[in-house]
Structures are given as structure tokens and as C-alpha cells.
C-alpha positions in Angstrom: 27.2 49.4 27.0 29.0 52.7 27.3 28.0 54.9 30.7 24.6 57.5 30.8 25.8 61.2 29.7 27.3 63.3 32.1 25.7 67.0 32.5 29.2 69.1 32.9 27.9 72.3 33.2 24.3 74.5 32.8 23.6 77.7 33.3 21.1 79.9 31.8 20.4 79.2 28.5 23.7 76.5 28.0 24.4 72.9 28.8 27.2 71.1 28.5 27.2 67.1 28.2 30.2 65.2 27.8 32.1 68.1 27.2 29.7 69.3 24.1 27.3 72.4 24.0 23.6 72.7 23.5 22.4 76.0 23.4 18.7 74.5 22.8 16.7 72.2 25.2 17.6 69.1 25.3 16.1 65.3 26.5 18.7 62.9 27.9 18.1 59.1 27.8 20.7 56.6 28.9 21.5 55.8 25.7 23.0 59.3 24.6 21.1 63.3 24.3 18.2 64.1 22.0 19.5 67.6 21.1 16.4 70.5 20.0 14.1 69.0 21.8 10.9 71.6 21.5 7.5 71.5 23.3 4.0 71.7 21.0 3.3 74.6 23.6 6.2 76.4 24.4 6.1 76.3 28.7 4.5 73.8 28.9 5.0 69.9 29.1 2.0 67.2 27.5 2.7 63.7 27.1 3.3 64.1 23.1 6.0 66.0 24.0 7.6 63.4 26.2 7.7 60.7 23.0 11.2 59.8 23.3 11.3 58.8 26.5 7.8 56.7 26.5 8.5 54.9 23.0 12.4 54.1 24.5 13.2 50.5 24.2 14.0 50.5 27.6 11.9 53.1 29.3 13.5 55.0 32.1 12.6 54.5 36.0 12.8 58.1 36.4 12.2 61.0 34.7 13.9 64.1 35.7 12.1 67.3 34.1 14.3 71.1 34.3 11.7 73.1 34.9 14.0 76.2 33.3 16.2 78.5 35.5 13.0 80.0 36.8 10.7 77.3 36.9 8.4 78.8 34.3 7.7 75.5 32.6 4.7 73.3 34.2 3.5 69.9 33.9 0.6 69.6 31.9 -2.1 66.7 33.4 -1.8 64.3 30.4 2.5 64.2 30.8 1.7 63.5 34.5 -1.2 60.4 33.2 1.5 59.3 30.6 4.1 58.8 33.0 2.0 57.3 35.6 0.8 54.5 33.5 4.3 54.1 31.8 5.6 53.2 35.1 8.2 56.4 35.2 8.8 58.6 38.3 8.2 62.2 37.4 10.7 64.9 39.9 10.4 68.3 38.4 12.9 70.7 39.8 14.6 73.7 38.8 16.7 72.8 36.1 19.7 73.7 38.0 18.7 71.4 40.5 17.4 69.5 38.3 21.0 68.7 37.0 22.4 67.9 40.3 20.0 65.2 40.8 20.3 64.0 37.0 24.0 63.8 37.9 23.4 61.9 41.3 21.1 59.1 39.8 22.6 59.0 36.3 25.1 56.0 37.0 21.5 53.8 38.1 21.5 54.2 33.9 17.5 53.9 34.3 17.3 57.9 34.6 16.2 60.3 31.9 15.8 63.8 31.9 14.0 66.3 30.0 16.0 69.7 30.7 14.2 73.3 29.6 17.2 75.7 29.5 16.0 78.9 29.6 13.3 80.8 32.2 
């Protein structure tokens, strides 16, 4: 099994994961990046967004959601059920920090992250 993905750099509106851009948000799973990813309501988060990571094979013990630079993206209530009964940890943060900690937990390899790029 080859390591998680590494998050190399962000900044506003750019990520860089084992050494390739994504200009466009992105969802990380152990087993390599979901590039495009794109929200049925634009700053927000609902569980049929979060398909990916709840239909994984092997479902991630945490889930690690960039809120955007500013934090303008929330957790809708049904994400928040979805996840609960899944069994996944939700941390929202910043996605700044949201990187650092996707970074810190990433060699568990049972760490996902759903990373909004922009504000």
C-alpha cells in the first residue's frame, strides 16, 4: 500500500499535494485526491456532498473539513448526522489549519480531508 498524500503547500485558492497543483477544492482519502470536488450548495457542507468519503471501502476515522481561508463554509446538520452514524470524527478548521493537522494525522492512513480552497 503506498503512503496517504502529502499536502505540500495551500494558500488561498492553491494546494499542492505530492508535488501537483489543484487550483479547485479538493477531498483527500488515503487512497489518493478526488480533485473538483464541488458542494450542491456552494458554502455549505450536506452529507450528499461528503459521498466519497462515506461510500469509501475503508471509511476514514477522521474527517478533516478546510473550512476555506476564511472559514466561510459551514457544516450543514445532515453532514454532521452522516458522519456521526458512519462512525467518522468530524474537526472543521480553517483550512490552513486544517492542513497542518491533515499533515500531522495523515501517516495514521485512517484520515480524510475535505479541503474548501477559497474564502
Amino acid at each position: 500500500m503506498s503512503s496517504p498524500p502529502t499536502i505540500d503547500d495551500y494558500r488561498f485558492g492553491r494546494i499542492e499535494i505530492d508535488h501537483r497543483p489543484y487550483t479547485q477544492d479538493v477531498i483527500i482519502l488515503p487512497s489518493g485526491v478526488l480533485p473538483h470536488w464541488w458542494r450542491q450548495e456552494g458554502h455549505v457542507l450536506h452529507a450528499a456532498d461528503l459521498e466519497a468519503i462515506l461510500e469509501a471501502p475503508t471509511k476514514p476515522r477522521t474527517l478533516i473539513v478546510g473550512l476555506g481561508a476564511y472559514s466561510r463554509m459551514r457544516v450543514a446538520a445532515d453532514a454532521r448526522q452522516a458522519l456521526e452514524e458512519a462512525g467518522i470524527e468530524l474537526v472543521t478548521l480553517s483550512t490552513g489549519r486544517a492542513v497542518e493537522e491533515y499533515n500531522a494525522l495523515r501517516q495514521q492512513g485512517d484520515v480524510a480531508a475535505a479541503l474548501h480552497l477559497t474564502c
